[in-house]
ZASE-117685 format. One record per residue (C-alpha): residue number from 1; x, y, z. Coordinates in Angstrom, 2 decimals. Layout:
 guvex      c1      c2      c3
   NUM       X       Y       Z
...
END
This chain:
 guvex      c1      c2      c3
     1   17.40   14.21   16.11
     2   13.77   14.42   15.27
     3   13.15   12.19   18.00
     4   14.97   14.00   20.75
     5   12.86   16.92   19.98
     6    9.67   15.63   20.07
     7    9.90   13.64   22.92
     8   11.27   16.15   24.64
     9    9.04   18.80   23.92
    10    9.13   20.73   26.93
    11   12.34   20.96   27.54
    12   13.50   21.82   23.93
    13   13.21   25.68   22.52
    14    9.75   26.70   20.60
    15   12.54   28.20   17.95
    16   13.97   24.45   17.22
    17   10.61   22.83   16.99
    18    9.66   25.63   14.94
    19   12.82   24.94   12.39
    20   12.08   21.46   12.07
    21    8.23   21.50   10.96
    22    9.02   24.66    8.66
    23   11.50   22.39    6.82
    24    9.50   19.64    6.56
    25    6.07   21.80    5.58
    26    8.39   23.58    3.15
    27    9.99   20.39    1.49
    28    6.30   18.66    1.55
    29    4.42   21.15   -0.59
    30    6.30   20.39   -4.34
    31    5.79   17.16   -3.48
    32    2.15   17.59   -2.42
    33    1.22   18.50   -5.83
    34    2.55   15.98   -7.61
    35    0.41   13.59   -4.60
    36   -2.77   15.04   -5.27
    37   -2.47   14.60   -9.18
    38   -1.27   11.39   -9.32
    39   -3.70   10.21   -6.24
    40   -6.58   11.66   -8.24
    41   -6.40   10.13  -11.47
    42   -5.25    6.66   -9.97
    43   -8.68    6.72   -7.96
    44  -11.03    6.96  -10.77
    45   -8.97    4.62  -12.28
    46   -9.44    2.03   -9.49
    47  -13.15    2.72   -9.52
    48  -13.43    2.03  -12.64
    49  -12.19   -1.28  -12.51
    50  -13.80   -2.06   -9.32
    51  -16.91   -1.37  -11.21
    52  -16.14   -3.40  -14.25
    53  -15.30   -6.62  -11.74
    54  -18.35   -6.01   -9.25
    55  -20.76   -5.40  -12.03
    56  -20.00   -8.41  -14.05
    57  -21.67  -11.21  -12.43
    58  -19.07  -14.05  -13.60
    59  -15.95  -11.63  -12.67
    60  -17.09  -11.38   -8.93
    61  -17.48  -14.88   -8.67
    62  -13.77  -15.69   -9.66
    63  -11.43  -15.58   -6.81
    64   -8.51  -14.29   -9.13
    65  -10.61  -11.21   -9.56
    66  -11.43  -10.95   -5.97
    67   -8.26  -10.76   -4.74
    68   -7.46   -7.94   -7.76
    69  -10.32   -6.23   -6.26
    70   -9.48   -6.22   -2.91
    71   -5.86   -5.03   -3.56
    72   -7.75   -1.75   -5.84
    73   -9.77   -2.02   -2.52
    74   -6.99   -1.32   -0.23
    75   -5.10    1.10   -2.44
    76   -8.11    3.39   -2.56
    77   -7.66    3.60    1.14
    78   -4.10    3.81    1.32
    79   -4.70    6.98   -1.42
    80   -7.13    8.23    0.46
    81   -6.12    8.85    3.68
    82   -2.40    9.03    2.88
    83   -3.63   12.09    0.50
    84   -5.44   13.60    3.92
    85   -2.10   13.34    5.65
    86    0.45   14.78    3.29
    87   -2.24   17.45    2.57
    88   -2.63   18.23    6.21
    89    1.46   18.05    6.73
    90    2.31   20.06    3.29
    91   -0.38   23.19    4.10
    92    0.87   23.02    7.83
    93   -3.16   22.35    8.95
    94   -2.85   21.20   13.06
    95   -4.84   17.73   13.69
    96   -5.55   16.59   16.95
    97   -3.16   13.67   18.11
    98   -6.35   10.91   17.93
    99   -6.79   11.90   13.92
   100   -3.34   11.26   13.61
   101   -2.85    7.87   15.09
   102   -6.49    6.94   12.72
   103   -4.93    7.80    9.68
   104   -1.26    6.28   10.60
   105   -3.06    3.10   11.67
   106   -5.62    2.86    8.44
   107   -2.69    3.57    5.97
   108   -0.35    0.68    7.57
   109   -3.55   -1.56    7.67
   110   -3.93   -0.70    4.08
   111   -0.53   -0.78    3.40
   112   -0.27   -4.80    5.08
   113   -3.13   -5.93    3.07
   114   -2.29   -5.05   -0.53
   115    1.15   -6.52    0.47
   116   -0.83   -9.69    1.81
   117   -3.18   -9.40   -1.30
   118   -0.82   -9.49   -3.87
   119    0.78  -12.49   -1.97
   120   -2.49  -14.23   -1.89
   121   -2.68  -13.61   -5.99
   122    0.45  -15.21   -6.35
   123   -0.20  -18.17   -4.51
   124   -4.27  -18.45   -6.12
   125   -2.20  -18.67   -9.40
   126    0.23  -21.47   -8.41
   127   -2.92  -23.05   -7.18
   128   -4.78  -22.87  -10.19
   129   -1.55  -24.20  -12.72
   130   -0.65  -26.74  -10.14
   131   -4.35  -28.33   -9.14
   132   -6.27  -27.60  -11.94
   133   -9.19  -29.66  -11.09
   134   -9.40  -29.40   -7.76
   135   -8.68  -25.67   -8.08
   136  -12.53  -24.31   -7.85
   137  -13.26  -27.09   -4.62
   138  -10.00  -25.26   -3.10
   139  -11.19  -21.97   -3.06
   140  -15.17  -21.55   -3.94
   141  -16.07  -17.55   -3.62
   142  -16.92  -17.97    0.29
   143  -14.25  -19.19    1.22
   144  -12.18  -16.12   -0.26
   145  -14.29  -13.59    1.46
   146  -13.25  -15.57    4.42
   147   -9.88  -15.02    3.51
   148   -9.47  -12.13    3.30
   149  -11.79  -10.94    6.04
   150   -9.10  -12.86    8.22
   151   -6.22  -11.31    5.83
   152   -7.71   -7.51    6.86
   153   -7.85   -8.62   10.43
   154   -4.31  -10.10   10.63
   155   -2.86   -6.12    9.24
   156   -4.78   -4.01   11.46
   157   -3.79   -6.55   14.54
   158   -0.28   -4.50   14.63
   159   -1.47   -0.96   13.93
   160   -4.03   -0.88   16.66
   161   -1.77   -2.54   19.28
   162    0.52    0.45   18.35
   163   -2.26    2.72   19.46
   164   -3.58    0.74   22.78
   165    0.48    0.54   23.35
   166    0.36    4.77   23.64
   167    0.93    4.81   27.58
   168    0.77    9.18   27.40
   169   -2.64    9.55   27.59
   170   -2.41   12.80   28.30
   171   -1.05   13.51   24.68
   172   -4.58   12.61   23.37
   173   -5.04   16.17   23.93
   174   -2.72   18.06   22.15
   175   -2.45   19.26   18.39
   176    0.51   18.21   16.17
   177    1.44   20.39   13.13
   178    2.70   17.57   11.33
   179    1.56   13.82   11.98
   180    4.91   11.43   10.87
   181    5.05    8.15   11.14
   182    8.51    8.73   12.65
   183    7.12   11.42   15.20
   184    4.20    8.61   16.05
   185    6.83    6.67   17.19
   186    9.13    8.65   18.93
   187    6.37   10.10   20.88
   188    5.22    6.78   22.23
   189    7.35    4.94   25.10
   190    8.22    1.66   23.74
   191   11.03    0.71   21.41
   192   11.29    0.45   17.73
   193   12.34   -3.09   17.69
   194    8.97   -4.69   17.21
   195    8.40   -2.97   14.19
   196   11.48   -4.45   12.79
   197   10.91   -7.46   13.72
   198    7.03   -7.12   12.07
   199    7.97   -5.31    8.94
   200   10.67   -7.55    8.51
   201    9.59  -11.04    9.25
   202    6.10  -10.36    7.28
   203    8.18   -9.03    4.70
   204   10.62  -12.12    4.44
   205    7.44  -14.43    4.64
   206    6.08  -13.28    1.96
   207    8.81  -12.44    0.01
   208    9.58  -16.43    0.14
   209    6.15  -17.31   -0.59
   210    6.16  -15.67   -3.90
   211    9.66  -16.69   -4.80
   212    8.48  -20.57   -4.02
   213    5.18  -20.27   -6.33
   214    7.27  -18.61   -9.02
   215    9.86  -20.86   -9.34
   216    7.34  -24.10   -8.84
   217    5.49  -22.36  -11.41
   218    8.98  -22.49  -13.97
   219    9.21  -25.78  -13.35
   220    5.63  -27.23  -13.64
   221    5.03  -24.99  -16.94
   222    8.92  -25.55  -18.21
   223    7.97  -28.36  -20.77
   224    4.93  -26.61  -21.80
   225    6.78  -24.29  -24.43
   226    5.41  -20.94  -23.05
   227    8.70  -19.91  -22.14
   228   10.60  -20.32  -25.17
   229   10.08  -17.35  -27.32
   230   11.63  -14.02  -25.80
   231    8.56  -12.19  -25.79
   232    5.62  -15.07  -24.91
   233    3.06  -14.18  -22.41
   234    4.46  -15.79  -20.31
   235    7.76  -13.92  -19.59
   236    6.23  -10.51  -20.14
   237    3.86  -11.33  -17.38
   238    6.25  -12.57  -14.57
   239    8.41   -9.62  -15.79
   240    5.66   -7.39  -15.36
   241    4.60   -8.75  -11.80
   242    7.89   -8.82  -10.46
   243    8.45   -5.39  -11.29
   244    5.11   -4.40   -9.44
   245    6.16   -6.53   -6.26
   246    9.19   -5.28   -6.37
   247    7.57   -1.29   -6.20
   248    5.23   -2.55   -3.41
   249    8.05   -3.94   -1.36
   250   10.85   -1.31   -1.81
   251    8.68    1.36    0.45
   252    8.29   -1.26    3.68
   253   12.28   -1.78    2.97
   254   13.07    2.00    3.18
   255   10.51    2.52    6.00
   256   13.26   -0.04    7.88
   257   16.36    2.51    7.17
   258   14.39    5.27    8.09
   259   13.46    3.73   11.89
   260   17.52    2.58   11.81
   261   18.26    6.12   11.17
   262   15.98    7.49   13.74
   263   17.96    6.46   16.10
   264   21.41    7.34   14.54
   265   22.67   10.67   16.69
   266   25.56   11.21   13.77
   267   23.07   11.15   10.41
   268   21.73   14.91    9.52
   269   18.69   16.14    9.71
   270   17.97   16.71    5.98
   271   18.99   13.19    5.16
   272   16.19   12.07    7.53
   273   13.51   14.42    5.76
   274   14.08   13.72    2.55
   275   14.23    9.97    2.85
   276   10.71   10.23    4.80
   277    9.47   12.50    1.66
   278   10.34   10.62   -0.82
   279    9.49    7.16    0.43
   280    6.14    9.30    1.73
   281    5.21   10.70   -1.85
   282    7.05    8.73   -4.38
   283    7.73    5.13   -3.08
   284    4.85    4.72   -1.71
   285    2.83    6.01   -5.10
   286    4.50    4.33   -7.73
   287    2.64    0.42   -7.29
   288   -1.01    2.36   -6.50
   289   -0.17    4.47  -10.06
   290    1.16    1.22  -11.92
   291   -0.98   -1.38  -10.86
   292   -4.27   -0.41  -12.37
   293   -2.53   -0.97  -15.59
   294   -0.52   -3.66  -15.00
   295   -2.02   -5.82  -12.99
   296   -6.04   -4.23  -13.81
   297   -5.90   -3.31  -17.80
   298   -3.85   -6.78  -19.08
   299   -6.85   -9.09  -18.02
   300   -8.72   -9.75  -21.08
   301  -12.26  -10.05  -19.04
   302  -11.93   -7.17  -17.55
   303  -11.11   -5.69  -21.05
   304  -13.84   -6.57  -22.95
   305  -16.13   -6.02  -19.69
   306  -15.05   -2.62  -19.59
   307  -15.58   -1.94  -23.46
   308  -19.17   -3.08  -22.78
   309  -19.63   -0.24  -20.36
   310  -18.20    1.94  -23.29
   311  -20.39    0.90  -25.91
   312  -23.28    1.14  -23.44
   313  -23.34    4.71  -22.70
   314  -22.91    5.98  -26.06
   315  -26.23    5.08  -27.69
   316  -27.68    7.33  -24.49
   317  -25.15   10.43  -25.27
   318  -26.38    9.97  -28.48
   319  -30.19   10.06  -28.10
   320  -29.65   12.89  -25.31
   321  -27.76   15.44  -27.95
END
């Protein structure tokens, strides 16, 4: 439904357009809220600990915590510019239709590379239990910014092909009251079927990856004893991470159902909206809010670096009162 009128925009009635962005504008401002909150406080958070890991001259210098930084990295600009759209769709502000394919393709990008990130953390740990010695010859510091200068270049291939793809050009002029990933899409003439077959392959790739390290993991570490008390470190953390994978995933899997019911004549229109609003500003929130903490917070260096910044600054607020 949302696709039929958008793509036909000048055949359908000003009242029915109308309709459809007031319910969405309407349904995205409670919500909005609750994004600018949470999106605020899990910034500073994430600058925080991007501070504690690039001021620390042995933390930097550790892939482990290069690849934590560069997933903070690209959740501060998933945050940000997914705060800039749901502010612009909730307050009803018009954008021209270029700033809306930038910030669809920069969230996506963003989007790809904390899920490629936190894949890459998984497999640097595997790495490190199963090739201990060889472990710092396998991946010295420049050859992780290498990395992951190729990771960031392999998830913004897709998004900006979507945008060369646009054959409309004529549509480059025109305002949108609401820019939707869904309404991207419909507007453009090609089908949905490679971004199945993107989302879902990359997602399946990946998804195996980890799965493969984990359980190789088990069974290298098995005879060590780590997993034999309930509550070792050991089982918290894999609990813990596969909790946060699984929040990280769940919003790529219900982006999927929502491109199967765009094109689904018989499903409502509500059912639509809400699915896109909650997958928009819950789903899609909940690993960016958790992972500071669970991923950032429960590495001891980054502890005790952080407490040094603490103890730092108050001999200063001390002298200045």
């Amino acid at each position: 439904m949302l696709r039929k009128i958008f793509i036909n925009q000048k055949t359908a009635s000003h009242t029915q357009i109308a309709g459809v962005q007031f319910l969405i504008t309407f349904r995205h401002k409670p919500s909005s809220y609750v994004c600018v909150l949470g999106s605020h406080a899990t910034l500073m958070v994430n600058f925080i600990l991007l501070t504690c890991i690039y001021l620390s001259r042995a933390l930097h210098q550790e892939t482990r915590y290069l690849l934590l930084a560069n997933t903070l990295i690209a959740d501060v600009l998933f945050l940000i510019f997914h705060l800039a759209k749901e502010l612009c769709n909730a307050f009803g502000i018009e954008v021209s239709w270029i700033v809306c394919e930038f910030l669809i393709a920069v969230t996506s990008t963003a989007y790809c590379s904390a899920i490629l990130s936190i894949t890459l953390m998984v497999a640097d740990t595997f790495a490190a239990v199963r090739w201990p010695l060889k472990y710092r010859e396998l991946f010295p510091p420049a050859r992780t910014h290498r990395i992951l200068l190729g990771m960031w270049l392999f998830a913004a291939i897709y998004p900006l092909t979507l945008v060369i793809m646009i054959e409309d050009s004529s549509s480059h002029s025109r305002t949108l009251n609401m820019c939707l990933v869904l309404i991207y899409l419909g507007v453009m003439k090609t089908d949905t079927v490679g971004d199945h077959l993107y989302f879902t392959v990359c997602g399946i790739v990946c998804a195996m990856l980890i799965s493969y390290c984990y359980i190789r993991l088990y069974m290298v570490t098995k005879t060590q004893g780590i997993w034999q008390s309930r509550f070792s470190r050991a089982r918290v953390t894999l609990l813990v991470h596969g909790f946060l994978l699984f929040l990280y995933f769940a919003p790529g899997f219900v982006f999927n159902i929502e491109i199967i019911l765009f094109h689904r004549k018989d499903i409502n229109q509500d059912v639509q909206v809400w699915i896109s609003i909650i997958n928009m500003s819950v789903l899609m929130l909940l690993p960016r809010a958790c992972a500071p903490y669970l991923y950032g917070l429960r590495y001891r260096e980054i502890q005790e670096t952080l407490m040094q910044l603490l103890k730092n600054r108050r001999p200063n607020q001390i002298t200045i009162s």
